[in-house]
C-alpha positions as CSV (number, residue, x, y, z in Angstrom):
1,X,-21.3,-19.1,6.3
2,X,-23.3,-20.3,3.5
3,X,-21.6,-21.4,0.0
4,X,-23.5,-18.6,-1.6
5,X,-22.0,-15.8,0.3
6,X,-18.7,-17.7,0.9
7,X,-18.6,-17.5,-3.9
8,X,-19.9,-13.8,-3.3
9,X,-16.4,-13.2,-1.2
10,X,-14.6,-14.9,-3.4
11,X,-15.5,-12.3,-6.3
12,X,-15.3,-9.2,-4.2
13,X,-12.0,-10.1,-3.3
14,X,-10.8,-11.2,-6.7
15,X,-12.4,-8.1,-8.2
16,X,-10.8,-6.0,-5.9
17,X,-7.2,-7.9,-6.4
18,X,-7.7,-7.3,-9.9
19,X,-8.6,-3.3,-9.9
20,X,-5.9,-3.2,-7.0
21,X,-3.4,-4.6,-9.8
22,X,-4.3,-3.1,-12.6
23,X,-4.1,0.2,-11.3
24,X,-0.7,-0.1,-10.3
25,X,0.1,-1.0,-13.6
26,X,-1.3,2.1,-14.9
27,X,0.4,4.2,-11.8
28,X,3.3,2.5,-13.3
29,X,3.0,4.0,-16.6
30,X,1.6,7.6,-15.6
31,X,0.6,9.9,-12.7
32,X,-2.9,9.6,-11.1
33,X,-3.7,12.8,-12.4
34,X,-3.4,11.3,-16.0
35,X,-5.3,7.6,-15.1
36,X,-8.9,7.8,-16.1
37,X,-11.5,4.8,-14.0
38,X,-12.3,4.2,-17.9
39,X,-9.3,3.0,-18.8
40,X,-8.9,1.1,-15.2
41,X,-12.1,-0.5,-16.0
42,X,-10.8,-2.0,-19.1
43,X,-7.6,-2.9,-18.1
44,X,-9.5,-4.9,-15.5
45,X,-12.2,-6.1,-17.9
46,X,-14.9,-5.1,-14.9
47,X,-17.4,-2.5,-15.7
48,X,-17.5,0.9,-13.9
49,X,-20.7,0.1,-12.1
50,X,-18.4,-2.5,-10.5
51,X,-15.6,-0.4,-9.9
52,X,-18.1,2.2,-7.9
53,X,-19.6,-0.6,-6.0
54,X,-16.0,-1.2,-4.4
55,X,-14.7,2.9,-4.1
56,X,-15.7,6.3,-4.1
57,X,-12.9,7.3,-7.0
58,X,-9.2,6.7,-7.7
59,X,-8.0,8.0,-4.5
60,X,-10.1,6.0,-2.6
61,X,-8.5,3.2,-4.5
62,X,-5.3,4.2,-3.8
63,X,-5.2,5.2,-0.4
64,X,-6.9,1.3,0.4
65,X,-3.7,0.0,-1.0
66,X,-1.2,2.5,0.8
67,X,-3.7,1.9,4.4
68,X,-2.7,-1.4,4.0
69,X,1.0,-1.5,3.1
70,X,1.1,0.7,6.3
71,X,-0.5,-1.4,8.4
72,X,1.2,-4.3,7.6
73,X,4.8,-2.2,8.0
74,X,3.5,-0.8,11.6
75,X,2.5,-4.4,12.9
76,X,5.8,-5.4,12.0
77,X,8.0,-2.3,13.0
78,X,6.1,-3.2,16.2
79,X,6.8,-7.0,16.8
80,X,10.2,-5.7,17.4
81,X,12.6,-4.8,20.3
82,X,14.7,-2.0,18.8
83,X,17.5,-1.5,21.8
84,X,18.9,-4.5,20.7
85,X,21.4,-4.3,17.0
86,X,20.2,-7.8,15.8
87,X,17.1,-7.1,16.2
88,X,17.2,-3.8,14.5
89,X,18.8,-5.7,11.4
90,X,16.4,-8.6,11.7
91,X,13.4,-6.1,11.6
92,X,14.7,-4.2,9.1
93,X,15.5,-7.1,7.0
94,X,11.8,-8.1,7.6
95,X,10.4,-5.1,6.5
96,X,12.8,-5.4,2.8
97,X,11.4,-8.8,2.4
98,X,8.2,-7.4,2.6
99,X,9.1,-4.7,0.0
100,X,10.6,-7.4,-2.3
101,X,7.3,-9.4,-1.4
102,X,5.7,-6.6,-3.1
103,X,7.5,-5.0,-4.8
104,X,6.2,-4.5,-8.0
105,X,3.1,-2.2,-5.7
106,X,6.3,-0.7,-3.6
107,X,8.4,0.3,-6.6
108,X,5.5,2.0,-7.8
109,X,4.0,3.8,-5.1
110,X,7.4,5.2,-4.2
111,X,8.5,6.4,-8.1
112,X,7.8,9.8,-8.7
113,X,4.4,8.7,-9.9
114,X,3.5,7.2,-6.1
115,X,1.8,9.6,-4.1
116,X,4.1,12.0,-1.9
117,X,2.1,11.9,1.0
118,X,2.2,7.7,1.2
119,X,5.8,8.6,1.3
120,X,5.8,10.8,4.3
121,X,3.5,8.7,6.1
122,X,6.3,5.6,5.3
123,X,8.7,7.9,6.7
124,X,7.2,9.0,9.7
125,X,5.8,5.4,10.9
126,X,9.5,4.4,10.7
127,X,10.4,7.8,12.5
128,X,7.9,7.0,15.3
129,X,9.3,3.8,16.0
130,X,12.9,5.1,16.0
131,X,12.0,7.8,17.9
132,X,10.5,5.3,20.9
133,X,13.8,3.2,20.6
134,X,15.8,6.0,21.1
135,X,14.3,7.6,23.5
136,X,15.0,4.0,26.1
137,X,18.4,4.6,25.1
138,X,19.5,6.7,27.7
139,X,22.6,7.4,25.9
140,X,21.8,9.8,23.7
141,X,21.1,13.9,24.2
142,X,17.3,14.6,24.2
143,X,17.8,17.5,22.2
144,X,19.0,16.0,19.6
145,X,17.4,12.5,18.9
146,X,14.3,14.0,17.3
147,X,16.0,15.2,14.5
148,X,18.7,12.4,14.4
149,X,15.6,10.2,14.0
150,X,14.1,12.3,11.1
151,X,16.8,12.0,9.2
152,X,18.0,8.3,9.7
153,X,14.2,7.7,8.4
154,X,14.5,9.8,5.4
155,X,18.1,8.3,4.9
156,X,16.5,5.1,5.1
157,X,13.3,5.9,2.5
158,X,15.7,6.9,-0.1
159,X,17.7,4.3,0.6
160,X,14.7,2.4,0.0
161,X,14.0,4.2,-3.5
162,X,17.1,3.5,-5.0
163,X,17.4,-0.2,-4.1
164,X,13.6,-0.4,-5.8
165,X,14.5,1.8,-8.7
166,X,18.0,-0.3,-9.3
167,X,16.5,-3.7,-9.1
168,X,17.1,-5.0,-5.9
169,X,20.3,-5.8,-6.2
170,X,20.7,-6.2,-3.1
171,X,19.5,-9.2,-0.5
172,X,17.7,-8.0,1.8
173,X,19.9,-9.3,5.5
174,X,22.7,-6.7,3.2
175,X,20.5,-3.9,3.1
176,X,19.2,-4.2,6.5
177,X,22.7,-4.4,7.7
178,X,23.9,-1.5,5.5
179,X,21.2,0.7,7.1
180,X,21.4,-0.6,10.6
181,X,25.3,0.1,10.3
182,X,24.4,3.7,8.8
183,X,21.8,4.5,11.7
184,X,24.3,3.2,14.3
185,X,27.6,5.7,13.0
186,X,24.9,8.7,12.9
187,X,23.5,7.4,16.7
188,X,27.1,6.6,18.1
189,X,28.0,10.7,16.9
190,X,25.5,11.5,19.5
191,X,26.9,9.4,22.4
192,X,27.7,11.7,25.4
């Protein structure tokens, strides 16, 4: 790679960090729906040109940064064994030290300004996952794990909220273990 186009990668990333930042600031302050790419544009001190060269609109934008929290929950959600309780808590505890990580981005995008639909797509990617872990568990009724699933996830996502919206209060090995120990009293209700 030349130095030329090695200094032109440098600037698309750092212009993209700092419209990816600077919009969450404003998503901070206000719904989309009231952010202008204007006022973006000068928070960022870029030009909108600049801000057109790297999306479509503010969605586009948006939905980048939510692609990628996802993608970096589901390829950690999937490193994991889930039949086994440590390894529940140590995965869930991995996941919560992503969200403190970023959690500045993950407060914001799941306020009542983030976007809903991030939210459910949160929610089901941790459904999914539970879903194939309980299904190996052959000790559960069939009937009744897809909906045991659906609502240890949206447990968990509010969970999630609150310890955002309260300041983390919590570590996250307590959380984890709080939820784990929540999912497995719901799961053990289920036992035959």
């Amino acid at each position: 790679m030349s130095q030329l186009s090695t200094k032109l990668d440098r600037r698309i990333k750092y212009t993209q960090m700092v419209l990816k930042e600077s919009f969450m600031k404003l998503l901070k302050q206000k719904p989309l729906t009231n952010i202008t790419i204007k006022e973006l544009c000068e928070l960022a001190d870029i030009n909108r040109s600049t801000f057109y060269s790297h999306y479509k609109d503010l969605y586009d934008l948006l939905y980048q940064i939510e692609d990628g929290i996802i993608e970096d929950m589901n390829q950690t959600l999937s490193s994991y064994n889930y039949t086994k309780n440590e390894e529940a808590i140590q995965m869930t505890e991995k996941l919560l030290e992503y969200i403190v990580k970023n959690s500045e981005s993950c407060q914001t995008l799941f306020s009542e300004h983030g976007n809903p639909t991030f939210q459910k797509k949160v929610m089901m990617l941790a459904h999914q996952h539970l879903l194939k872990s309980l299904i190996q568990d052959k000790h559960f009724i069939p009937v009744n794990i897809e909906y045991l699933s659906l609502f240890i996830a949206n447990g968990s996502i509010h969970l999630v909220q609150h310890w955002l919206k309260n300041g983390l209060k919590e570590s996250p090995k307590e959380m984890a273990e709080l939820m784990i120990n929540l999912a497995t009293k719901g799961l053990s209700s289920f036992q035959q």
